[in-house]
N, C-alpha and C positions, 0 to 999 in steps of 0.2 A: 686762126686769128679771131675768128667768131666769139670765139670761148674764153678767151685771153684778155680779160675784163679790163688788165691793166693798161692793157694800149690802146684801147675802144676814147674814143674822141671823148673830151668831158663833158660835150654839150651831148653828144648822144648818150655819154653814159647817165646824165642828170634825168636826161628825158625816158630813159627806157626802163629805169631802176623799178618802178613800179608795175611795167608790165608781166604777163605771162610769160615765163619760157619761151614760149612756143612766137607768140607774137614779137616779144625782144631782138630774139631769133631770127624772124624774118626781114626787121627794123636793120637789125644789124649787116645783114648782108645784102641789103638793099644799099646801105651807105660802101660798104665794101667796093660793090661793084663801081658804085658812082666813082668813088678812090680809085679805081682801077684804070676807068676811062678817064680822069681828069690826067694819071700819069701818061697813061695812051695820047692826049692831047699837047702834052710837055713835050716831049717824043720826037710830033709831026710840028714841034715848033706851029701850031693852031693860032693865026694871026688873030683871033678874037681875044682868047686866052691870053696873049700876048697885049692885047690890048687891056683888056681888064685890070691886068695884073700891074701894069703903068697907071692905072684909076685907084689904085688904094685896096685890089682884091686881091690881098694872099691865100696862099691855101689853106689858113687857119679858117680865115673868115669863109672861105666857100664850104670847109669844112662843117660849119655851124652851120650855111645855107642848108646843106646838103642834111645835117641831121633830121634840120625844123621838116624839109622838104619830105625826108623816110617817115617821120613818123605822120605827114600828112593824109600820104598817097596811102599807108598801111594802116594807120587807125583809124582817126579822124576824119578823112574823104570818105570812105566805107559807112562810117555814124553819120555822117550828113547826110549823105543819100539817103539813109534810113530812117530819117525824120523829116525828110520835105512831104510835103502834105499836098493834098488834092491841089490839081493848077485850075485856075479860071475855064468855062469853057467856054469855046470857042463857036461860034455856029458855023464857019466855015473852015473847020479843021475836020479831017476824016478817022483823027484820033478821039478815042473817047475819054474821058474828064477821069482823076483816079478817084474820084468820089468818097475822098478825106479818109480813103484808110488809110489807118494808123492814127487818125487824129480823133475824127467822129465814132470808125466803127476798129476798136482795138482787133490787134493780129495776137496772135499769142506763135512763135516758132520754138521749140524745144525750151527752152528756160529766158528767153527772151518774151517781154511785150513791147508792142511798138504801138505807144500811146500818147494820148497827147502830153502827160508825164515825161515819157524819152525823149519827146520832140523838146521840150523844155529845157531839160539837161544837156541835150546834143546844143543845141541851140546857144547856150549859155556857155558851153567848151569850148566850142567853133568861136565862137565872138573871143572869149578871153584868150584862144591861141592866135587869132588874127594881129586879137591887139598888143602881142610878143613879139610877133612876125614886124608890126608896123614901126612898133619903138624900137625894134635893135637895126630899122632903115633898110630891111627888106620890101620887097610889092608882095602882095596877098596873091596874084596871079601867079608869081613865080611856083606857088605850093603843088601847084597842078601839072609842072611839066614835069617828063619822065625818065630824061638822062642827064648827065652830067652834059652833055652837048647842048641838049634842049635850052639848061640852065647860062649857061657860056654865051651861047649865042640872043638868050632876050637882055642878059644881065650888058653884055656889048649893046645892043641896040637902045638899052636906056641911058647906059653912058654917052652914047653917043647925041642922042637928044638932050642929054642934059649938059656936055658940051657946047653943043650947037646952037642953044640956049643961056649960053655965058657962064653956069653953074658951074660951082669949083669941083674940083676930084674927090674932097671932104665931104663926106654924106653928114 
């Protein structure tokens, strides 16, 4: 199914058309598995799932959660880590400060540099996929968790506060 381009989500096929093989690939069968377990949750009839899905959450739409989310956790999470820059230090931390490599004193790893140039570009990617994530009425948080469950269970516990808080089922 990996390879079978025509049945690949269109949100994930929008978002991955430009990657490598090799990365697409992984993207892909990240979303795969998430598809696997959301039918796994259908299944066990999953009272959150159940829930959700009464708030306006079909499986098209978690389907596009779940793309944004593959190609976070796979590309994007990966480039951010790799452009944060020295932290504050601390005097009473027993860790030591990264002392702005990457930013002040460039890395060079095989055909990468990680300068304050990447840091710029990563920067600038992360902000303009956040603010994709924010306008199609997903949370920025959700990009970070790591199953289809993970996803089920924060996406419930917002509805629910957003309920609980008078808020209609229309995002």
């Amino acid at each position: 199914m990996a390879n079978q381009r025509s049945n690949i989500d269109p949100v994930l096929a929008a978002l991955t058309q430009p990657l490598d093989a090799k990365v697409r690939g992984a993207v892909t069968r990240r979303h795969e598995a998430m598809l696997r377990e959301l039918a796994f949750l259908v299944s066990k009839q999953n009272e959150e799932l159940t829930f959700i899905r009464s708030r306006n959450w079909p499986d098209t739409k978690l389907s596009a959660l779940f793309s944004l989310n593959c190609i976070y956790q796979e590309v994007l999470g990966p480039l951010d880590a790799s452009a944060r820059t020295g932290r504050q230090s601390d005097p009473d931390s027993r860790v030591a400060p990264a002392l702005g490599l990457g930013s002040s004193h460039p890395i060079v790893h095989g055909s990468q540099r990680f300068d304050s140039a990447h840091t710029a570009r990563v920067k600038s990617a992360i902000e303009d996929f956040f603010g994709l994530v924010t306008k199609l009425g997903f949370r920025r948080d959700w990009m970070t968790k790591n199953t289809c469950s993970d996803l089920v269970y924060w996406i419930a516990r917002n509805e629910r506060d957003n309920k609980a808080n008078g808020e209609g089922s229309e995002r």
